[in-house]
DOMILO-175500 format. One line per field, with one value per residue: residue in three letters; x, y, z of N, C-alpha, C in turn. Coordinates in steps of 0.05 Angstrom, whole numbers, plus 5000, padded with zeros to 4 digits. Atoms other than C-alpha are relative to their C-alpha. Layout:
residuo: ALA,...
n_xx: X,...
n_yy: Y,...
n_zz: Z,...
ca_xx: X,...
ca_yy: Y,...
ca_zz: Z,...
c_xx: X,...
c_yy: Y,...
c_zz: Z,...
end
This chain:
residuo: UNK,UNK,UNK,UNK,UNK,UNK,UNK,UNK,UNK,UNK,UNK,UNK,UNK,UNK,UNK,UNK,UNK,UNK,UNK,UNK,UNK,UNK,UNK,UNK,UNK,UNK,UNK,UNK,UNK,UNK,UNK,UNK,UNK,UNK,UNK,UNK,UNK,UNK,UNK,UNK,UNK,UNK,UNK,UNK,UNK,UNK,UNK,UNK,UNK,UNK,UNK,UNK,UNK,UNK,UNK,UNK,UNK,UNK,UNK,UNK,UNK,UNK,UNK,UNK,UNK,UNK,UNK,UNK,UNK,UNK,UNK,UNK,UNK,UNK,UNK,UNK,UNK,UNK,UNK,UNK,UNK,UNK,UNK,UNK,UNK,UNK,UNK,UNK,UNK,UNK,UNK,UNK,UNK,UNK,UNK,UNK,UNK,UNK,UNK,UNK,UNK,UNK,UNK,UNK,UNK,UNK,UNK,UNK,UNK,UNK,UNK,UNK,UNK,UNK,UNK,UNK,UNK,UNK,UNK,UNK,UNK,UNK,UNK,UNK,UNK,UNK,UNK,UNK,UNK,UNK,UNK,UNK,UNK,UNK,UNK,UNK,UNK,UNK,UNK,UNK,UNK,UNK,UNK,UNK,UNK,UNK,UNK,UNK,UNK,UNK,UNK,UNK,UNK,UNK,UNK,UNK,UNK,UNK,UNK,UNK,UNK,UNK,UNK,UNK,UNK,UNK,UNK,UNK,UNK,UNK,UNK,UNK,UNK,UNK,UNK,UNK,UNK,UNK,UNK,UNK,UNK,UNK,UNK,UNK,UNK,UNK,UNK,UNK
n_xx: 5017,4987,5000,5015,5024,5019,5003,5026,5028,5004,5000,5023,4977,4985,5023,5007,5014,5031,5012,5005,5028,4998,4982,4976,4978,4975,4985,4990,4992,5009,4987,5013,5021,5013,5006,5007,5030,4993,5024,5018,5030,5023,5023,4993,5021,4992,4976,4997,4995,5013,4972,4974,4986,4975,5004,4987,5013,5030,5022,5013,5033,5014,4991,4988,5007,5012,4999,5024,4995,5003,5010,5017,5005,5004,5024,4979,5005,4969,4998,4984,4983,4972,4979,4978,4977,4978,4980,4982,4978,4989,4965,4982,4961,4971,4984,4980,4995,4973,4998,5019,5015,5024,5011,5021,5017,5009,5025,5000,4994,4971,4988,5009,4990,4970,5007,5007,5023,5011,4991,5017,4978,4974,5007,5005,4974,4995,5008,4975,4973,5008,4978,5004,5001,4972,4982,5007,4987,4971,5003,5000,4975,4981,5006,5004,5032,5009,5022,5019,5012,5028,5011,5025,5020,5013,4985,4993,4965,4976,4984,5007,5021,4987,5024,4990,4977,4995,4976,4970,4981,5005,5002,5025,5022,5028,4995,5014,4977,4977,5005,5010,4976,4988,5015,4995,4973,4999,5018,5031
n_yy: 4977,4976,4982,4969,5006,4999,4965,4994,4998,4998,4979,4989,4975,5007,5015,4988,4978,5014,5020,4982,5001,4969,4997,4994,4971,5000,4980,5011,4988,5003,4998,4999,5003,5002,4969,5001,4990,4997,4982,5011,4994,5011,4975,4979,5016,5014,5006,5018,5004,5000,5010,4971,5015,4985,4989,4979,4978,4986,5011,4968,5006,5014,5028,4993,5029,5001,5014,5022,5003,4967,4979,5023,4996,5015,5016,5013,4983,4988,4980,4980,4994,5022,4998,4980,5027,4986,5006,4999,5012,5036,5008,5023,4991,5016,4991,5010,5017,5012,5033,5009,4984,5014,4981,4993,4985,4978,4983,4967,4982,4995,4997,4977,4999,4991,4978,4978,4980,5025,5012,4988,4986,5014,5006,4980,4993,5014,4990,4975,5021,5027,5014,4999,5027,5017,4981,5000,5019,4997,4988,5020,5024,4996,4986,5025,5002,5019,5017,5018,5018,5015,5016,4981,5014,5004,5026,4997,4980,5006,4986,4983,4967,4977,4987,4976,4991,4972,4984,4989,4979,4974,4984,5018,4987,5015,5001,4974,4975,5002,5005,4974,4979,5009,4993,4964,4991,5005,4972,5007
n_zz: 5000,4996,4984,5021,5001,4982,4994,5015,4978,4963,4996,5020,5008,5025,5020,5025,4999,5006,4975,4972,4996,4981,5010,4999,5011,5004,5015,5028,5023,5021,5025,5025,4995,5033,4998,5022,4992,4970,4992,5004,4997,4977,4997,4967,4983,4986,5003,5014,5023,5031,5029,5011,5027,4996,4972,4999,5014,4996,5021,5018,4978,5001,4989,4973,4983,4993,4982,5004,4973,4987,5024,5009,4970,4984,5013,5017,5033,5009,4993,5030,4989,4988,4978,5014,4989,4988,4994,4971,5017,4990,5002,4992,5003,4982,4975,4984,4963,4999,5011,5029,5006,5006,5013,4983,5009,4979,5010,4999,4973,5007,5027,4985,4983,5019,5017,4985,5007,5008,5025,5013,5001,5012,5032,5014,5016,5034,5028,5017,5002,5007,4999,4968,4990,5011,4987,4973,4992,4996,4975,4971,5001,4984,4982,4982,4980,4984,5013,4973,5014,4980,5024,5012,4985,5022,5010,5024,5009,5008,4982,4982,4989,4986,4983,4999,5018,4983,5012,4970,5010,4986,5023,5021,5015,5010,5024,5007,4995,5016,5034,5006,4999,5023,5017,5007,5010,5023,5014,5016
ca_xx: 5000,5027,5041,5016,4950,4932,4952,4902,4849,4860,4877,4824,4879,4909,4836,4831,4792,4731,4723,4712,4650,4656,4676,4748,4795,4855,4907,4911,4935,4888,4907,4864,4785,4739,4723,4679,4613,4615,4539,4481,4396,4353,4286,4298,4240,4252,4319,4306,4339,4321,4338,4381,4409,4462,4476,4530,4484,4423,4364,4322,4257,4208,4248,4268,4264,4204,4199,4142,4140,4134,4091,4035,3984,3955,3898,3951,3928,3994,4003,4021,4066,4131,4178,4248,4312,4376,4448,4490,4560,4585,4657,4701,4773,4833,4862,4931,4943,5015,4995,4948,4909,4839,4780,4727,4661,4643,4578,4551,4565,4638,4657,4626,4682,4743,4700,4676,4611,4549,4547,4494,4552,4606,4567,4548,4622,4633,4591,4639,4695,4691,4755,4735,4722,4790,4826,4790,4817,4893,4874,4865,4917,4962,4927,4929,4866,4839,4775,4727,4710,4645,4612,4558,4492,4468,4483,4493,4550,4619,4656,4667,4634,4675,4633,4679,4733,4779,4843,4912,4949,4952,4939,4884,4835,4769,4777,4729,4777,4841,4798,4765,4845,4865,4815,4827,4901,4894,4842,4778
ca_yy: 5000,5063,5117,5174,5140,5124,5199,5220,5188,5200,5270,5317,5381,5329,5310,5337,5392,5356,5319,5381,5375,5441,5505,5516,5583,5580,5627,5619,5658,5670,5637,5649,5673,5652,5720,5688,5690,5728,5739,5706,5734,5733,5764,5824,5804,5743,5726,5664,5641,5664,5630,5672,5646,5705,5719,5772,5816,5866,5839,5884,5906,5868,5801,5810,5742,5736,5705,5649,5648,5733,5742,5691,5718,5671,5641,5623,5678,5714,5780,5830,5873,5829,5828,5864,5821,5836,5810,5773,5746,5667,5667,5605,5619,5578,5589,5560,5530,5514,5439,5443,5487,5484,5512,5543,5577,5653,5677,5761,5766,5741,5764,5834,5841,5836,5876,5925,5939,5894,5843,5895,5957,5913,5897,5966,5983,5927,5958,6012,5965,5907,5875,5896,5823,5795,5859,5848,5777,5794,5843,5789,5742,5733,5770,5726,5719,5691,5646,5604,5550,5506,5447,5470,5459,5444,5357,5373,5423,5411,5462,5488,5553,5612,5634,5687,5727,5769,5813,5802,5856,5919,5962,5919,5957,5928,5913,5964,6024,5986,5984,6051,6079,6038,6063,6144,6132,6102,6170,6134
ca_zz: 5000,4985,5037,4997,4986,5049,5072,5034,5067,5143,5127,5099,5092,5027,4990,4916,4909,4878,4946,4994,5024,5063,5041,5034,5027,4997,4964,4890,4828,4766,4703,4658,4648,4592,4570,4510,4557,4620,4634,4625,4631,4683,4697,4736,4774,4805,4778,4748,4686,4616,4542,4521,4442,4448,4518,4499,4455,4462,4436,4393,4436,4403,4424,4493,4533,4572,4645,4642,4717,4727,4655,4665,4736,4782,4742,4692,4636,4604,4634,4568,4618,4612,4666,4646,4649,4671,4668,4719,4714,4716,4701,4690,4711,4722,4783,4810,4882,4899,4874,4812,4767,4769,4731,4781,4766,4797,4798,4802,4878,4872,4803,4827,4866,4819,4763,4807,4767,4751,4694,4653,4665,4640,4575,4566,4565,4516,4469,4457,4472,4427,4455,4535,4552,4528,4559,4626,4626,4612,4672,4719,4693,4750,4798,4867,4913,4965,4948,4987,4949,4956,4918,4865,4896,4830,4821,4740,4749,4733,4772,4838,4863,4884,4947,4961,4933,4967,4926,4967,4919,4962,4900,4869,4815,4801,4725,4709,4731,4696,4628,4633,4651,4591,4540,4565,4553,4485,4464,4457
c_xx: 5018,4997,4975,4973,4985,5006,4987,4968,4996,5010,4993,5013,5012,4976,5002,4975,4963,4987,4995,4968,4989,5013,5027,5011,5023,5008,5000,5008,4983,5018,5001,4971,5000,4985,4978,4969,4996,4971,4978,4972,4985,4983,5011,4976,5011,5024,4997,5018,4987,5012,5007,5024,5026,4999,5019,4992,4978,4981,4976,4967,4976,5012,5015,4985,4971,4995,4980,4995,4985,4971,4968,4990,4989,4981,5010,4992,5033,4992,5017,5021,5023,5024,5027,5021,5025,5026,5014,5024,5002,5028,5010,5023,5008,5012,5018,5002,5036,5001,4990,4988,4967,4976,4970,4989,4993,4972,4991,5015,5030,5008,4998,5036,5021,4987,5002,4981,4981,5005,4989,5019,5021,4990,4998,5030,5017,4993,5019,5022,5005,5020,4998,5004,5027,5021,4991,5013,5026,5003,5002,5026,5023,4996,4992,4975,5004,4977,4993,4991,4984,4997,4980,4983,4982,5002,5009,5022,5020,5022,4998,4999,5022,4976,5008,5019,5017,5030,5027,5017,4992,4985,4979,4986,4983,5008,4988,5007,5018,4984,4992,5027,5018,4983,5009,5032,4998,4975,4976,4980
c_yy: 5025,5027,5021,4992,5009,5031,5016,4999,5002,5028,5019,5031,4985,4998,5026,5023,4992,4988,5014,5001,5025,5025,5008,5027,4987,5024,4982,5027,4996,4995,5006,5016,4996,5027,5000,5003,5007,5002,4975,5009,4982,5023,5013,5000,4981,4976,4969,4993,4996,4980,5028,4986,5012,5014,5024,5024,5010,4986,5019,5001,4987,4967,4994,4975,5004,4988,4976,5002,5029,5008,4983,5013,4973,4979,4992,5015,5014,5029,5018,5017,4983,5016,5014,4970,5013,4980,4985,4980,4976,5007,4978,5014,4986,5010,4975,5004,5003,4974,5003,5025,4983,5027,5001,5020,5029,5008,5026,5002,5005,5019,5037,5018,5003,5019,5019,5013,4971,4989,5023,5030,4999,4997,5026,5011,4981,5008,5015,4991,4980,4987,5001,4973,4987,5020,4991,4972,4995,5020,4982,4980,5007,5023,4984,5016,4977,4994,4977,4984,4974,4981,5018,4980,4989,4962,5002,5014,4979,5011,5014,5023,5011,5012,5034,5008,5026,5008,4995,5016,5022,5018,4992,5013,4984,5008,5026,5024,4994,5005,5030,5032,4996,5016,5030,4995,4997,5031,4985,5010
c_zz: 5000,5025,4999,5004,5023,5025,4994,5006,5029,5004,4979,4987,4962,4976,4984,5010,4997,5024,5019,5002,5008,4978,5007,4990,4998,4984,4971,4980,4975,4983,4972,5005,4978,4999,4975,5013,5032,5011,4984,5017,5016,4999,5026,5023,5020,4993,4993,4967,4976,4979,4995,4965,5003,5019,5000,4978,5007,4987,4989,5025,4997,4999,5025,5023,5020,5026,5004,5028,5005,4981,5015,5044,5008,4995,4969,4971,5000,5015,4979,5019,5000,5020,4978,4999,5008,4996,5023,4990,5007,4976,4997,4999,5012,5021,5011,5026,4993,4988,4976,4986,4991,4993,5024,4980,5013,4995,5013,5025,5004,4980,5012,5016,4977,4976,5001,4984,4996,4965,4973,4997,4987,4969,4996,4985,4982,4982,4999,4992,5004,5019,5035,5016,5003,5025,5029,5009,5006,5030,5023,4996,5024,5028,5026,5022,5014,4995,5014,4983,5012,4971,4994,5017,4971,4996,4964,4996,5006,5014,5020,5002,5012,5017,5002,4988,5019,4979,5023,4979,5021,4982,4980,4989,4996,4965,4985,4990,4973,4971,4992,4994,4968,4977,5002,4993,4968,4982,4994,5020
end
């Protein structure tokens, strides 16, 4: 029997990440984000999840997702008033440990926090600036945190949940700032 192994199981400090039952903080280092879909529609109502075909574009106002849940009153007729919708972020980013890299999920409350604006803010300043997304990712690359990591409560997900997020740079900008300081230098 190998050492290693059975160190593994009589001490809950060595178990893989996938096996935390609780959540855990650790220090890690971003390595990456996927910057290809940061956001995804919900009724601003009661925050449920919309379809959404293109979750990173406006949708013209006569096609604007609808809530089934918010639209529809109590005697199950449609309610022509539709609910609004709104933005919120889910993030995947790599983040390095001292042992491994692994790909965790953030969603608005974390993400919020290294942005420093909501997901519906952040798109707006994409429209102006196509490339925002990409830039906000090289922004974080290598930016170390602390992060509380939890199982999804979901059984279908794939990656664990960033509960919290905390900055250990002294000097840390919410992406937001860095992109908005980047854009007035370049004259746009």
């Amino acid at each position: 029997m190998n050492p290693d192994t059975s160190n593994n199981q009589t001490n809950p400090t060595k178990r893989p990440f996938a096996e935390i039952d609780k959540p855990a903080t650790i220090n890690c280092m971003v390595v990456a984000i996927d910057h290809s879909n940061l956001y995804y529609t919900v009724c601003s109502v009661c925050e449920k999840t919309l379809s959404d075909p293109s979750p990173n574009t406006h949708f013209p106002n006569s096609s604007l997702p609808f809530c089934k849940y918010c639209n529809f009153n109590n005697n199950g007729f449609f309610n022509p008033a539709p609910s609004g919708s709104k933005r919120l972020f889910r993030v995947l980013i790599s983040i390095a440990t001292d042992k491994k890299v692994v790909v965790v999920i953030m969603f608005d409350r974390a993400a919020r926090v290294l942005f420093g604006c909501s997901a519906d803010e952040f798109f707006d300043f994409a429209k102006t600036h196509p490339f925002a997304a990409a830039a906000a990712g090289r922004a974080l690359e290598g930016e170390m945190l602390k992060v509380t990591l939890s199982q999804p409560k979901n059984g279908n997900a794939r990656h664990l949940r960033v509960v919290s997020v905390l900055p250990l740079r002294t000097g840390f900008q919410p992406v937001i700032e860095t992109l908005r300081e980047l854009y007035r230098a370049k004259g746009e």
